[in-house]
N, C-alpha and C positions, 0 to 999 in steps of 0.2 A: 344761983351760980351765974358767976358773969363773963361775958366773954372772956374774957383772960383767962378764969381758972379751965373754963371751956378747952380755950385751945391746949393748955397743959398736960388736961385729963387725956385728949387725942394724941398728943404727941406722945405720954407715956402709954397708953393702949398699942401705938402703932410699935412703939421700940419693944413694948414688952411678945406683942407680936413678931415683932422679927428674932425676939433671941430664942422663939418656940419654931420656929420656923428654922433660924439656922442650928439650932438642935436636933430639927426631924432631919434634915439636910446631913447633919456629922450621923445618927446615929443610922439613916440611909448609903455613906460613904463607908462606916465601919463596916456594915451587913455586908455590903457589896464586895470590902476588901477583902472578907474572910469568905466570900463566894469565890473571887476570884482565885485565892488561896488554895480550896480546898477544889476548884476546878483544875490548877497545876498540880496540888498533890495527886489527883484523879488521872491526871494526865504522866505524870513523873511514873507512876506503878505504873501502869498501863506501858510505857515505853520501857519500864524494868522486867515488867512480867515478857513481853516481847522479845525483849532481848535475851532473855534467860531460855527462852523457849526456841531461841535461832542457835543460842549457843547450845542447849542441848541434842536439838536435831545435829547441831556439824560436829558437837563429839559422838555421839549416835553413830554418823557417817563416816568420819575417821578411823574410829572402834571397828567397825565393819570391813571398812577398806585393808587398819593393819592387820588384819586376822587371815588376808588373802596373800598381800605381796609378800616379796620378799624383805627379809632380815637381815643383814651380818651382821658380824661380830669380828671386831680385828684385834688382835694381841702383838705387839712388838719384841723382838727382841735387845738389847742391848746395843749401842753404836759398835759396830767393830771395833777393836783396836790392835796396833798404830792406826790413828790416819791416813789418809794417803796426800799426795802434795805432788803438785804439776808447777815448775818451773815456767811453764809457758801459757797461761792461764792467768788469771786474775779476775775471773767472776764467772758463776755460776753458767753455762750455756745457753743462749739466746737463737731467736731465729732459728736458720740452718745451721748455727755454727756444729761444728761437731760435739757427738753429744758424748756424756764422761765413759757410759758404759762401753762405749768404742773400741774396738780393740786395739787401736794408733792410742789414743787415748789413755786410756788402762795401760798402756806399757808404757808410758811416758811418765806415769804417774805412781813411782815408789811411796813407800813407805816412810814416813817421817822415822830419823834414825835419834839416837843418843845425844847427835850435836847439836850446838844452841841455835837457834832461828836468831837472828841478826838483824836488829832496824839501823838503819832501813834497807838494806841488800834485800831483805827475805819478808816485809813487808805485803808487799801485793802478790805474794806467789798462792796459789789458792789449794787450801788444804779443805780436805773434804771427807765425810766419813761414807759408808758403806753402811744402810741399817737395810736386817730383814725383819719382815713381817708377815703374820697369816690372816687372813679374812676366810671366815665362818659365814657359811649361809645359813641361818636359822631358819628363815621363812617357808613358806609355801610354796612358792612360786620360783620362776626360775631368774637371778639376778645379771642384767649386764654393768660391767663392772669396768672404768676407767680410772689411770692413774692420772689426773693432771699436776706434774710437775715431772722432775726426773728421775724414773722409775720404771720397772719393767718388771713383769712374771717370769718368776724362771721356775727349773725342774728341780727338785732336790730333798732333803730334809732337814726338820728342824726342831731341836730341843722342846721350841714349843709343841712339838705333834711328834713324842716321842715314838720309833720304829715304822712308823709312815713315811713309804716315798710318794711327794707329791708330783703330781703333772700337772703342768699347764695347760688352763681352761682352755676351752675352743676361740679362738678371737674368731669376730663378728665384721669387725670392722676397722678402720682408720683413714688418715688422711696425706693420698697422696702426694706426693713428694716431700715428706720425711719421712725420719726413720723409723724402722720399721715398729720400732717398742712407744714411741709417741704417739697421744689421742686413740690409742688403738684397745676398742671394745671387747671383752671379753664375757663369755658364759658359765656363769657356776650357777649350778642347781641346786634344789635343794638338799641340805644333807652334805656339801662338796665344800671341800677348802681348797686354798691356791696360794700359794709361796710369792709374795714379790720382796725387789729389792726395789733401795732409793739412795739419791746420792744428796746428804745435806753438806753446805758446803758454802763457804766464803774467804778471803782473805787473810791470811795469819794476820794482819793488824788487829781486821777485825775481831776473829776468835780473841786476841789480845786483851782488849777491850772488854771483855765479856768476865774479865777476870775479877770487874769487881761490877759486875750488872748487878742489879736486885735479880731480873729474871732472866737467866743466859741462854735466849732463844738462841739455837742457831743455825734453823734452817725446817721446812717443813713439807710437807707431802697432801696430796687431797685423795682421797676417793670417791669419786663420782657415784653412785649405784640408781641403777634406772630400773624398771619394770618395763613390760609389754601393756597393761593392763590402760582405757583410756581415761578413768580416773585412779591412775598410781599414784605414787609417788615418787621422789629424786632427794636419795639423802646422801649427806655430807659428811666423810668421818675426816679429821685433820688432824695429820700424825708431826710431831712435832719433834725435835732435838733439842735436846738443855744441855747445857753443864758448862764447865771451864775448864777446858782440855789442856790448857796453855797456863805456866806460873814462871814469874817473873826470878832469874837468875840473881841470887843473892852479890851485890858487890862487884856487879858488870851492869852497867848502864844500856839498855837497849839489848839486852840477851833475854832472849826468853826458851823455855823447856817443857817438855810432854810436861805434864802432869805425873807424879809418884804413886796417885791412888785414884787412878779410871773411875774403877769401881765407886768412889765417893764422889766422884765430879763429873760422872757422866749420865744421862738416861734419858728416854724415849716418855712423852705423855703422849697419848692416844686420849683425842678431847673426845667427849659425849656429841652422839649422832646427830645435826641439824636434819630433818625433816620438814619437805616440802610438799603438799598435794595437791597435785597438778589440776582438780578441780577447782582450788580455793586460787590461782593463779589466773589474774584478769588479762584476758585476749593482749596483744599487742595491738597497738594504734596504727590504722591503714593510713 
């Protein structure tokens, strides 16, 4: 063998060496990939089993907690009808201003009668309904219960709580200087119901307007509900008014009229409880 084929033989030994080599190389990169593979899927469960095991401790703790506080349950009844309509008004009450339940207020504000509502004379006059409603305490425990928006407890009866006369819960609380039926806390226990009213309510335009909505909100109510308890909760029921109380006058331009059938164009949804617990609620920022 002569030098030449010498150096050929070493050149193809070295190159046949390196493709044994960059094959231990890939099939050490492939072992490793499906190490680090199956180190993420080891890691993936392990953060799913965790998480499975955080979320069943806090419905665990939830479960526990509802079985304590308080409950309700609210049922509406119908919007009154007529509406009622204040000449002097044009949006919902604000700030201090005077609020509808007022008794300057309430006498100011008749009944929407037979005649046509008139654009734009009668446009921004604010027509406004009257809904009642009952809250059910179902729970355990003893509920405080606030109206945020315009709305107040009164005494009386009601279709929905047929041959019961209701009283007004003990109020707890409020905020002085205003009146007295705003932000003001009240007490039902368990087992106790309580009568409120509310006033939904906006501009005959806008009722107007609603005549051909897809969905004719037209004004809405909150309930606050708190416990004592220091991991309670604070839920939310939101009573709401629909319909299209207002139909445009045939062959008068800008004339519009009650409605001929309430009853088809009018009603009350009471949405499903939002639920807060005040454990699972992170401290505020000092």
């Amino acid at each position: 063998m002569n030098l030449e084929d010498a150096a050929d033989l070493g050149t193809a030994l070295a190159a046949v060496a390196t493709l044994v080599l960059v094959g231990f190389g890939v099939r050490q990169l492939i072992a490793l990939q499906k190490q680090v593979e199956l180190g993420q899927q080891a890691t993936d469960a392990a953060v799913t089993a965790a998480e499975a095991a955080q979320q069943a401790v806090l419905e665990t703790a939830r479960a526990r907690i509802d079985e304590q506080v308080a409950r309700v349950a609210v049922i509406s009844e119908d919007p009154q009808w007529p509406p009622l309509r204040n000449p002097l008004l044009s949006s919902m009450p604000a700030g201090n201003e005077a609020r509808l339940f007022d008794t300057m207020t309430l006498h100011g504000s008749p009944e929407v009668g037979a005649d046509d509502l008139i654009f734009p004379q009668d446009a921004d006059q604010l027509m406004w309904f009257v809904v009642r409603g009952v809250v059910t305490n179902e729970g355990r425990s003893t509920a405080r219960i606030r109206l945020d928006g315009e709305g107040r407890f009164i005494e009386g009866m009601s279709p929905l709580i047929p041959g019961e006369q209701i009283e007004i819960p003990p109020a707890v609380g409020g905020w002085r200087g205003n009146p007295s039926y705003l932000f003001m806390e009240h007490l039902l226990r368990p087992g106790k119901s309580a009568l409120f009213e509310w006033a939904a309510g906006c501009p005959v335009s806008e009722w107007a307007e609603l005549h051909n909505a897809p969905i004719p909100a037209g004004g809405c109510i909150y309930l606050k509900v708190f416990d004592s308890a220091e991991h309670g909760v604070v839920d939310t029921v939101k009573v709401e008014v629909q319909g299209r109380p207002l139909q445009p006058v045939q062959q008068r331009n800008g004339h519009w009229a009650l409605s001929s059938t309430p009853h088809m164009h009018m009603g009350v949804t009471v949405w499903p409880t939002q639920r807060e617990y005040r454990n699972e609620v992170p401290p505020p920022e000092s």
